[in-house]
ZADO-1210 file (C-alpha; in nm, 4 decimals, padded with zeros to 6 digits):
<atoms>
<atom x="00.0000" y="00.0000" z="00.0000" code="UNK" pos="1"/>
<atom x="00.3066" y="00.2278" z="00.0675" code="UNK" pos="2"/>
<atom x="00.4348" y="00.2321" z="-00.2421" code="UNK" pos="3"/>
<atom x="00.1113" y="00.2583" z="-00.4198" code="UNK" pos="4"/>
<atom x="00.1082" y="00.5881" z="-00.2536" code="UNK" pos="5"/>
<atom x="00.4645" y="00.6760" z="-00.3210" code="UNK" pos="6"/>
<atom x="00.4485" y="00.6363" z="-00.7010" code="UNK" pos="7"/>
<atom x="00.0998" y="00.8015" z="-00.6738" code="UNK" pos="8"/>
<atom x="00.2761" y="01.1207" z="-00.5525" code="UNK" pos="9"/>
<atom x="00.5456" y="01.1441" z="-00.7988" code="UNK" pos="10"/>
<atom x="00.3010" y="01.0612" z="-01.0607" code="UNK" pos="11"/>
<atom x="00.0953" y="01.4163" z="-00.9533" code="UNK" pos="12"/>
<atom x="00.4375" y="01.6060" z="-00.9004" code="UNK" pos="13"/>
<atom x="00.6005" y="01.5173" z="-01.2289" code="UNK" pos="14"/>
<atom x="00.2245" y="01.6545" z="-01.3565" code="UNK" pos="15"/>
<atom x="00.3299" y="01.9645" z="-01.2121" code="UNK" pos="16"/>
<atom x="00.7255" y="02.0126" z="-01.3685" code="UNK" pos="17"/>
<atom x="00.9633" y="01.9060" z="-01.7073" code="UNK" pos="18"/>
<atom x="01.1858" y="01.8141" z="-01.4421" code="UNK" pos="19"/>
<atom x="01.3141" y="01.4602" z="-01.4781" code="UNK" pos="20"/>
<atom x="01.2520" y="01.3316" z="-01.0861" code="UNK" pos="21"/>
<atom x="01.0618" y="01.0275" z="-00.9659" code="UNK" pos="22"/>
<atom x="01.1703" y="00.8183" z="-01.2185" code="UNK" pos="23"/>
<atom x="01.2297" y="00.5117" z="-00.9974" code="UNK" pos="24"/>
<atom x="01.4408" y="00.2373" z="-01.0787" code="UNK" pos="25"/>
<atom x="01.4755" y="-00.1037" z="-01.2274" code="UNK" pos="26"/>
<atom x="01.7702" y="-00.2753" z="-01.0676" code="UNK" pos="27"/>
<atom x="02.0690" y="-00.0547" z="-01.0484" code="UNK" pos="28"/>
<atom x="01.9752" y="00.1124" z="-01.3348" code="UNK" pos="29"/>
<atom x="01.6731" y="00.3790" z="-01.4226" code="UNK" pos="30"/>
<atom x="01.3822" y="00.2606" z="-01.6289" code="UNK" pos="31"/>
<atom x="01.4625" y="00.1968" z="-02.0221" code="UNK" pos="32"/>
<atom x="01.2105" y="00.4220" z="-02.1059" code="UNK" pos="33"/>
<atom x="01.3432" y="00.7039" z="-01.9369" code="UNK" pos="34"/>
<atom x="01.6828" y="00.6618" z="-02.0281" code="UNK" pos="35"/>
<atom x="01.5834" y="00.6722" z="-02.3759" code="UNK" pos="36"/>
<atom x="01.3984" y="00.9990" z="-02.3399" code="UNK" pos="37"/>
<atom x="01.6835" y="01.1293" z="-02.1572" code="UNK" pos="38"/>
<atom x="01.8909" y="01.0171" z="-02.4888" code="UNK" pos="39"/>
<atom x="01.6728" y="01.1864" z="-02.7595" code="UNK" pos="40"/>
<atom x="01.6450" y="01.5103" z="-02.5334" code="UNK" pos="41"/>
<atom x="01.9945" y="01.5200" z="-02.5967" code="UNK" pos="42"/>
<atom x="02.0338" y="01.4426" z="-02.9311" code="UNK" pos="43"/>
<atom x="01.7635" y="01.7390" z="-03.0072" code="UNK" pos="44"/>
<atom x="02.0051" y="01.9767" z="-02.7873" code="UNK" pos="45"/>
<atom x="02.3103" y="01.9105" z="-02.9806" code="UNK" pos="46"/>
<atom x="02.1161" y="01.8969" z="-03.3269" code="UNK" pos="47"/>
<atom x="01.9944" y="02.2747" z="-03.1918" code="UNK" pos="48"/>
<atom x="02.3789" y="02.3925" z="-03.1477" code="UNK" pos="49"/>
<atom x="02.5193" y="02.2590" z="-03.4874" code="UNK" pos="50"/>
<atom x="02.2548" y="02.2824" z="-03.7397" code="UNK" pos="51"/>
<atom x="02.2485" y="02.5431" z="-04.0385" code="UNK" pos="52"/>
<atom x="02.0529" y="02.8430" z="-04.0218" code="UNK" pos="53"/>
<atom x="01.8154" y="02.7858" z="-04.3546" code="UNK" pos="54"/>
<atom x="01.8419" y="03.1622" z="-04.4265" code="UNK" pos="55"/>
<atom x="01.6543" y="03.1919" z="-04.7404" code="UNK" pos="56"/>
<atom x="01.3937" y="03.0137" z="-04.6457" code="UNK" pos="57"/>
<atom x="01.3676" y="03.2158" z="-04.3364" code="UNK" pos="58"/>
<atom x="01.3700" y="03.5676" z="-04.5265" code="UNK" pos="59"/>
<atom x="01.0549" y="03.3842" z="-04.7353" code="UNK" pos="60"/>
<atom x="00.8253" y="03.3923" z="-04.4154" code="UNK" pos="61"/>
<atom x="00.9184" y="03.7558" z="-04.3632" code="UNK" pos="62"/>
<atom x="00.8160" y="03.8303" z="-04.7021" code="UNK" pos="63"/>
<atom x="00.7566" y="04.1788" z="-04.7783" code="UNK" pos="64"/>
<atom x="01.0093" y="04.3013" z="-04.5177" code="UNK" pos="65"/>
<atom x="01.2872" y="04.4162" z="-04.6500" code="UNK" pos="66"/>
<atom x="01.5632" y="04.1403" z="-04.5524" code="UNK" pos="67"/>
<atom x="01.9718" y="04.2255" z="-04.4777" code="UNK" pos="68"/>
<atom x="02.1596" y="03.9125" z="-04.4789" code="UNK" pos="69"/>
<atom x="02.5237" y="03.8865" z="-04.3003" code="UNK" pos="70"/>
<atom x="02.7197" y="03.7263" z="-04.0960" code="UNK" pos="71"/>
<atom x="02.9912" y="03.7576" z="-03.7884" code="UNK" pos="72"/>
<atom x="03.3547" y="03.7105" z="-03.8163" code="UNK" pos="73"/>
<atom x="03.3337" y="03.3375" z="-03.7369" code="UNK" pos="74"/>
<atom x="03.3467" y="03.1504" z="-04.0445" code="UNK" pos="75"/>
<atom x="03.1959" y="02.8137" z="-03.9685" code="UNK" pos="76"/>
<atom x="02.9919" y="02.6550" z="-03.6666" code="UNK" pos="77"/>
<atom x="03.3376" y="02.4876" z="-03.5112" code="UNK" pos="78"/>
<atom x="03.4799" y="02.8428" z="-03.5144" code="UNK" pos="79"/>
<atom x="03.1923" y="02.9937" z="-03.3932" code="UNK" pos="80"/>
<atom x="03.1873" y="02.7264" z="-03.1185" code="UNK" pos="81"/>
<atom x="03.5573" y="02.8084" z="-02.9908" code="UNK" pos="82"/>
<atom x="03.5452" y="03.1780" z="-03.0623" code="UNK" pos="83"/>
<atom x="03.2666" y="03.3604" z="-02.8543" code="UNK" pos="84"/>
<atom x="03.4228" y="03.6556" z="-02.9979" code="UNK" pos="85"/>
<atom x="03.4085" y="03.6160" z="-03.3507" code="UNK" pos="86"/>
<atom x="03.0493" y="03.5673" z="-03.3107" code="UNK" pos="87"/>
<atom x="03.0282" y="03.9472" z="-03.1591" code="UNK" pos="88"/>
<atom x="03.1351" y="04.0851" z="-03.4902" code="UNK" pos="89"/>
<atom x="03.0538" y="04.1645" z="-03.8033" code="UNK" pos="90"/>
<atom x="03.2466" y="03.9938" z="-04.0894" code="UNK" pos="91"/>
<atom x="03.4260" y="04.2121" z="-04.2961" code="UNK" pos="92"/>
<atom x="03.1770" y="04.1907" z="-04.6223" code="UNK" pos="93"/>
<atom x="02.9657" y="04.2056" z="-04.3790" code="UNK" pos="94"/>
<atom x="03.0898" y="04.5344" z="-04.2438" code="UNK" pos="95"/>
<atom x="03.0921" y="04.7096" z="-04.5906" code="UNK" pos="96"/>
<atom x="02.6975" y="04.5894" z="-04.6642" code="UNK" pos="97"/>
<atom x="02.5827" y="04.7438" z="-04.3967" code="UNK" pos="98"/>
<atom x="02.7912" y="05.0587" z="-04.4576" code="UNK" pos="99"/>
<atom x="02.6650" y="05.0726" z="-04.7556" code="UNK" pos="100"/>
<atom x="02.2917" y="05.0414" z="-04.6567" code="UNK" pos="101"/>
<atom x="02.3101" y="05.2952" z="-04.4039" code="UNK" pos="102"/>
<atom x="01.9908" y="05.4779" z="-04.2704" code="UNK" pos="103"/>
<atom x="01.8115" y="05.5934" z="-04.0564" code="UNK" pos="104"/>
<atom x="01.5182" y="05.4334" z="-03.7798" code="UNK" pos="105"/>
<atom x="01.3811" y="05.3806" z="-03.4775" code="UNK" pos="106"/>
<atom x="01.4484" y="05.0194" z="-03.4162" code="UNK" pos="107"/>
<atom x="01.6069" y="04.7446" z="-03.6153" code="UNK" pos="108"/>
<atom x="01.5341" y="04.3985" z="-03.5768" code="UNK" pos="109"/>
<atom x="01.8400" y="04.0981" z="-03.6173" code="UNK" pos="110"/>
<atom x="01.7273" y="03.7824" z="-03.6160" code="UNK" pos="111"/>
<atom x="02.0841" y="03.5551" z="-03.4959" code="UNK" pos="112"/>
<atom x="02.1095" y="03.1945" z="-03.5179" code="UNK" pos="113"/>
<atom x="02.2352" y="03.1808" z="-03.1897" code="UNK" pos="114"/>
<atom x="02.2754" y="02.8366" z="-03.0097" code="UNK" pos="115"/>
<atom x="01.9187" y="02.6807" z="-03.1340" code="UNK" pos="116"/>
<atom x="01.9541" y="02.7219" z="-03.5398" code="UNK" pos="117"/>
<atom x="01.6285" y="02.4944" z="-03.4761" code="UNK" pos="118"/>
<atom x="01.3965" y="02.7127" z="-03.2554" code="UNK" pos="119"/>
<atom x="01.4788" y="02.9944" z="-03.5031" code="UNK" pos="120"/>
<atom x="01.3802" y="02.8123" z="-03.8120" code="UNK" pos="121"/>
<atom x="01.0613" y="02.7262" z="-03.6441" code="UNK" pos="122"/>
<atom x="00.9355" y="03.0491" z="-03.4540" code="UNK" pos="123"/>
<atom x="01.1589" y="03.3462" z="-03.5359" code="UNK" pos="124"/>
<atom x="00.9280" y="03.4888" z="-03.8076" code="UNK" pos="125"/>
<atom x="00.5906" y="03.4288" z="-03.6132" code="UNK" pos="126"/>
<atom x="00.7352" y="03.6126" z="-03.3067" code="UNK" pos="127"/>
<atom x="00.8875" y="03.9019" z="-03.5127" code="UNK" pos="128"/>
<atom x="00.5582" y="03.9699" z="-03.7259" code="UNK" pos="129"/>
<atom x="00.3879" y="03.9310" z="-03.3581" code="UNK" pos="130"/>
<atom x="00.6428" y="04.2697" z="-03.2141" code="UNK" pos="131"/>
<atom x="00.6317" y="04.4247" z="-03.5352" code="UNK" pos="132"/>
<atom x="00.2623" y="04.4217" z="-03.5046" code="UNK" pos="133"/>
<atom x="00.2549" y="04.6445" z="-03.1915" code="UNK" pos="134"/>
<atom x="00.4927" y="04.8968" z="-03.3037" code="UNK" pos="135"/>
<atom x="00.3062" y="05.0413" z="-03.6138" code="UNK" pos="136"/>
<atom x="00.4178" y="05.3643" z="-03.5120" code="UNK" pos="137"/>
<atom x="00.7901" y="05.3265" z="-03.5242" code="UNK" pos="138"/>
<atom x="00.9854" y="05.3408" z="-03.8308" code="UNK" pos="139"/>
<atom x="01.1491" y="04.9980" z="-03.8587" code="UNK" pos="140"/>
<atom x="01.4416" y="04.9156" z="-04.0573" code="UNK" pos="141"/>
<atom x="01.4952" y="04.6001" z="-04.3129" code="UNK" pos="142"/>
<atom x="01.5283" y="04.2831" z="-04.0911" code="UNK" pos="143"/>
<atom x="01.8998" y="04.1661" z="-04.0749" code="UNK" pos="144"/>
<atom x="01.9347" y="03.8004" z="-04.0572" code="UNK" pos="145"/>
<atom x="02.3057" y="03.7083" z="-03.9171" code="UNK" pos="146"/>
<atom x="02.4628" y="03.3735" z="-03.9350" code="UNK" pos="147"/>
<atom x="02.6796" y="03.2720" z="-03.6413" code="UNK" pos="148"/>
<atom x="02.5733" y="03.5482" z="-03.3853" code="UNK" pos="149"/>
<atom x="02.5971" y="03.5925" z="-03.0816" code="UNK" pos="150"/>
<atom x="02.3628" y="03.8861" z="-02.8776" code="UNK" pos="151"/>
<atom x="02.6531" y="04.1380" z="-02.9625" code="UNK" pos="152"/>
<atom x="02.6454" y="04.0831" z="-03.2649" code="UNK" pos="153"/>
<atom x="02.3494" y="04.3766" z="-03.2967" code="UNK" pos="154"/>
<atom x="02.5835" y="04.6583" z="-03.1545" code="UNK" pos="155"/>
<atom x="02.7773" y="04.7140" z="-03.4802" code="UNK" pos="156"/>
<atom x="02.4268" y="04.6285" z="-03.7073" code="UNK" pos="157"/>
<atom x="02.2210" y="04.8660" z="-03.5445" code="UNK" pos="158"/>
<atom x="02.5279" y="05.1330" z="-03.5511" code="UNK" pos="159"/>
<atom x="02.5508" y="05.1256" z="-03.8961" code="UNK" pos="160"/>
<atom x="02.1959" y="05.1322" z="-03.9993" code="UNK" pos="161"/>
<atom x="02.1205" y="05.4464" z="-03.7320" code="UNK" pos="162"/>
<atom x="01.8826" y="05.2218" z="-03.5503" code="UNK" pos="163"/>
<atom x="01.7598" y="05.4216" z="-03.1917" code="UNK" pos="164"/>
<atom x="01.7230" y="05.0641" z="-03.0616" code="UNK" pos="165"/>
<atom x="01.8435" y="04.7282" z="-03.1786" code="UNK" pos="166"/>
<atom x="01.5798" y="04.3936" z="-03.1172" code="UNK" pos="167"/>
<atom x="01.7797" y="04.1125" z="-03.1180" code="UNK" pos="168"/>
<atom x="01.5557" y="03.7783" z="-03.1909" code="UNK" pos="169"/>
<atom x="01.8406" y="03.4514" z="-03.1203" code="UNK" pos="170"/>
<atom x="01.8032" y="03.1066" z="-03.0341" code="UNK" pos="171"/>
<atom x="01.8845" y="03.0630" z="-02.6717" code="UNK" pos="172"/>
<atom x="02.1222" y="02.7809" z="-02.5077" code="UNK" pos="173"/>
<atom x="01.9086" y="02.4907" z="-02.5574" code="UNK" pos="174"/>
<atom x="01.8156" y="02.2320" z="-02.2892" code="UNK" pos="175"/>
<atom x="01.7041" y="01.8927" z="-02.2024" code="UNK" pos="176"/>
<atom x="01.4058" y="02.0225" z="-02.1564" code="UNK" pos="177"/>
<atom x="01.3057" y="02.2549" z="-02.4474" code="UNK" pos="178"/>
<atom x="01.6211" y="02.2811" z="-02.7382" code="UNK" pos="179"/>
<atom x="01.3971" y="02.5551" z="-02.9021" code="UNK" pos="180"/>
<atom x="01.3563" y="02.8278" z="-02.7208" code="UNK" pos="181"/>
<atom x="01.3962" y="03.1959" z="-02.8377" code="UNK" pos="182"/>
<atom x="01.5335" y="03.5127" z="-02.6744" code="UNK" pos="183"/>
<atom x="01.5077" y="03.8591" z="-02.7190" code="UNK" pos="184"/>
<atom x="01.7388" y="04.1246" z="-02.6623" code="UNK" pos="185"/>
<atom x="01.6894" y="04.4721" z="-02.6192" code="UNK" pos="186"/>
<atom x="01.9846" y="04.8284" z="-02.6885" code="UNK" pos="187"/>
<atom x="01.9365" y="05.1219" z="-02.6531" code="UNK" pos="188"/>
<atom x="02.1749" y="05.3201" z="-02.8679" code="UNK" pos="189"/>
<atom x="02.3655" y="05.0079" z="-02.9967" code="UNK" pos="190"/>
<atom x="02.7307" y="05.0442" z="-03.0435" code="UNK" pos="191"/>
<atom x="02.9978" y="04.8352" z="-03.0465" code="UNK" pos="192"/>
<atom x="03.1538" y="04.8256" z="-02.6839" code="UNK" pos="193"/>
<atom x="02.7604" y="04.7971" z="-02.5126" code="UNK" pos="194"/>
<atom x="02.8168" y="04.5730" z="-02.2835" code="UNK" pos="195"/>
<atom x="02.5149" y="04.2964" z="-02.1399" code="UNK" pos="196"/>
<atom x="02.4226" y="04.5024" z="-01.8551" code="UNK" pos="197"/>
<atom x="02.2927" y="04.7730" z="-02.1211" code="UNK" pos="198"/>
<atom x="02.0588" y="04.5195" z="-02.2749" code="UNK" pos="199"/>
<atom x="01.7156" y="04.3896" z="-02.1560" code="UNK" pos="200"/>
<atom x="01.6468" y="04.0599" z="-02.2372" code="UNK" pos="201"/>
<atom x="01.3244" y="03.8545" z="-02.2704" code="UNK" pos="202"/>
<atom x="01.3705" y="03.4650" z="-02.2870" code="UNK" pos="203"/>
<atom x="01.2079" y="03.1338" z="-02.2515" code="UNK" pos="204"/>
<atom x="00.9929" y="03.2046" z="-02.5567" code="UNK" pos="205"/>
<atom x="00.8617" y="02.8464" z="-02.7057" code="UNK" pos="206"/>
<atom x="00.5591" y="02.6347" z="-02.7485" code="UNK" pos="207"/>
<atom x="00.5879" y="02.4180" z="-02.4426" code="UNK" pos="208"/>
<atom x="00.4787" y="02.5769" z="-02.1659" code="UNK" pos="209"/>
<atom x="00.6803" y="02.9121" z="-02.2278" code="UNK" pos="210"/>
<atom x="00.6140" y="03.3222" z="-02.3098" code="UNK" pos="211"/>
<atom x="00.4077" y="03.2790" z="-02.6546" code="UNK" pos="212"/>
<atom x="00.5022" y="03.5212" z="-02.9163" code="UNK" pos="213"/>
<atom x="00.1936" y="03.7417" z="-02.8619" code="UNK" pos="214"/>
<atom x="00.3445" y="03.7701" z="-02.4501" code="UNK" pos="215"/>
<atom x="00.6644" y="03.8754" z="-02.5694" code="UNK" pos="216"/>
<atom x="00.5561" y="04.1027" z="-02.7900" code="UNK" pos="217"/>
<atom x="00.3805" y="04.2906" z="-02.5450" code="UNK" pos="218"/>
<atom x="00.6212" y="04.3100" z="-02.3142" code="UNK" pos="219"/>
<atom x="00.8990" y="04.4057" z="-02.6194" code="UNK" pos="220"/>
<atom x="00.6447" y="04.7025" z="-02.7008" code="UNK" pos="221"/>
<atom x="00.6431" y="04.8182" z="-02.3556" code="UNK" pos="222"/>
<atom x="00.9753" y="04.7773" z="-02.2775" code="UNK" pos="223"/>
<atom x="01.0806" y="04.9571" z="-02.6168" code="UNK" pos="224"/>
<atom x="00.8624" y="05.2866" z="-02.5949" code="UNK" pos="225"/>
<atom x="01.0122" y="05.3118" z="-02.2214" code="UNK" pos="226"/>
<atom x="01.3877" y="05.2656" z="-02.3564" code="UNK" pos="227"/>
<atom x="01.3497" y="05.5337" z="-02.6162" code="UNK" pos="228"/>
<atom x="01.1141" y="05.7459" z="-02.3435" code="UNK" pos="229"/>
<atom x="01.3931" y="05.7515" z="-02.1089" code="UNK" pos="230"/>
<atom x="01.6664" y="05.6952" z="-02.2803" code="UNK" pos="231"/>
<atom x="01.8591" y="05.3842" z="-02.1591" code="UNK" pos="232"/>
<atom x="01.8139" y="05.0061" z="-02.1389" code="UNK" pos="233"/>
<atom x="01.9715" y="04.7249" z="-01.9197" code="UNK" pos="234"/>
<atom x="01.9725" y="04.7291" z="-01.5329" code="UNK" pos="235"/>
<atom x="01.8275" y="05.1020" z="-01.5488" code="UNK" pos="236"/>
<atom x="01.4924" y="04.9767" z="-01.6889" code="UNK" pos="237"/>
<atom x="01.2651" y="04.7513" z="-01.4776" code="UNK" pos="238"/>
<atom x="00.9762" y="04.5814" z="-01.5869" code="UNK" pos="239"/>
<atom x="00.7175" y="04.7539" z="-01.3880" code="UNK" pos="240"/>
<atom x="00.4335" y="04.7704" z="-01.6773" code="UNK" pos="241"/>
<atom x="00.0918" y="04.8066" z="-01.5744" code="UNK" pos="242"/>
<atom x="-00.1232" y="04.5761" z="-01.8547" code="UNK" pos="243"/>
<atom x="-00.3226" y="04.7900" z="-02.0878" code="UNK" pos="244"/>
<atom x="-00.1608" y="05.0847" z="-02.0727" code="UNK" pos="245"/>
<atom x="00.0645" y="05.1445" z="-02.3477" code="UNK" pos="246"/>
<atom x="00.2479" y="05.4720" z="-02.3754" code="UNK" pos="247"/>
<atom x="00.2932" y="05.6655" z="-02.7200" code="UNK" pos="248"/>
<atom x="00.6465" y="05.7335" z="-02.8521" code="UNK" pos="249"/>
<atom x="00.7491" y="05.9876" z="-03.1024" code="UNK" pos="250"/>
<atom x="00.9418" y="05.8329" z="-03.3783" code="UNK" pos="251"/>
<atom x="01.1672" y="05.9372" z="-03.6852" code="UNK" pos="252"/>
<atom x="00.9687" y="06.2008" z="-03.8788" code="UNK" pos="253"/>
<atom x="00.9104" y="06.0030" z="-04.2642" code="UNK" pos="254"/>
</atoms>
């Protein structure tokens, strides 16, 4: 009768959590089944870190936003791996696209591969149509899509397009839990040399029990009208919003 109860307990707290506990044992070892799991939540983590970004495909479902494409200084995945650093800038044809583009806007979105190539593919586009959505207002520049980014990545993208705020869309570390989850991260005044406490960030944006893209949009369009109210972004900004009341902004004059 004891352990009747016991395994009814876990059964209701494992209800309750992604967490792998309870899961009991059959000799020294845990159950097959659960082992197994364990194994393919793996293999979907490490698929998330090394696979290909499937850029044109991606600028498709933005289609008819104007699309950048570039890429950092890291040339390939393994490099990008090893070199945190090379992911943070811009490649040198890279550079002189951008330069060349130029302009002039209130925010620019970058959508990075990040460390989930995966959760990009499948969600970036829905959750960027859902922010764009709430920031009619704004004059938004052409979407930059960046292979082999990393967050600070943005900083020298939203310099040279004269972007008052940069919106970086990447796929975050991935888990054993979810391996496609997004982030987004927020600049004010983005410049190479910003550093992460200058950013606002917004993660755990999936399908399985995290933000949906219509959450984090809301709470990107709040947090962006107070960034280019005040002037700042990072620790200086809280997320103190009261629901349903959205504040205007004055944007760049057409």
């Amino acid at each position: 009768m004891s352990d009747l109860v016991t395994g009814d307990l876990w059964a209701r707290l494992r209800r309750t959590t992604p967490a792998r506990i309870g899961l009991g044992r059959i000799g020294h070892a845990p159950p097959l089944g659960d082992v197994l799991q364990f194994q393919l939540a793996h293999a979907r983590a490490r698929d998330a870190v090394h696979a290909a970004l499937d850029v044109e495909a991606l600028a498709a479902e933005l289609a008819p936003m104007p699309v950048l494409q570039v890429e950092s200084a890291a040339a390939d995945r393994t490099t990008y791996l090893r070199r945190p650093d090379f992911g943070r800038r811009l490649s040198d044809r890279s550079a002189a696209l951008l330069a060349e583009a130029g302009g002039r806007c209130d925010i620019v979105f970058v959508i990075g591969d990040g460390l989930s190539a995966t959760g990009v593919q499948s969600g970036a586009a829905r959750l960027l149509k859902a922010c764009a959505d709430t920031l009619g207002d704004l004059a938004i520049g052409p979407v930059v899509i960046a292979r082999q980014a990393r967050v600070a990545l943005g900083d020298p993208i939203g310099e040279a397009l004269g972007a008052r705020v940069c919106v970086m869309i990447i796929g975050e570390r991935p888990g054993l839990t979810v391996s496609d989850s997004l982030g987004i991260y927020l600049t004010f005044a983005p410049r190479t040399g910003r550093s992460d406490a200058e950013r606002n960030c917004i993660s755990n944006i999936h399908g399985a029990g995290g933000l949906t893209p219509a959450e984090a949009a809301a709470k990107l369009g709040w947090l962006l009208r107070e960034a280019l109210r005040r002037q700042l972004s990072g620790v200086d900004l809280k997320d103190d919003q009261t629901p349903g009341l959205p504040q205007p902004i004055q944007g760049i004059e057409s």
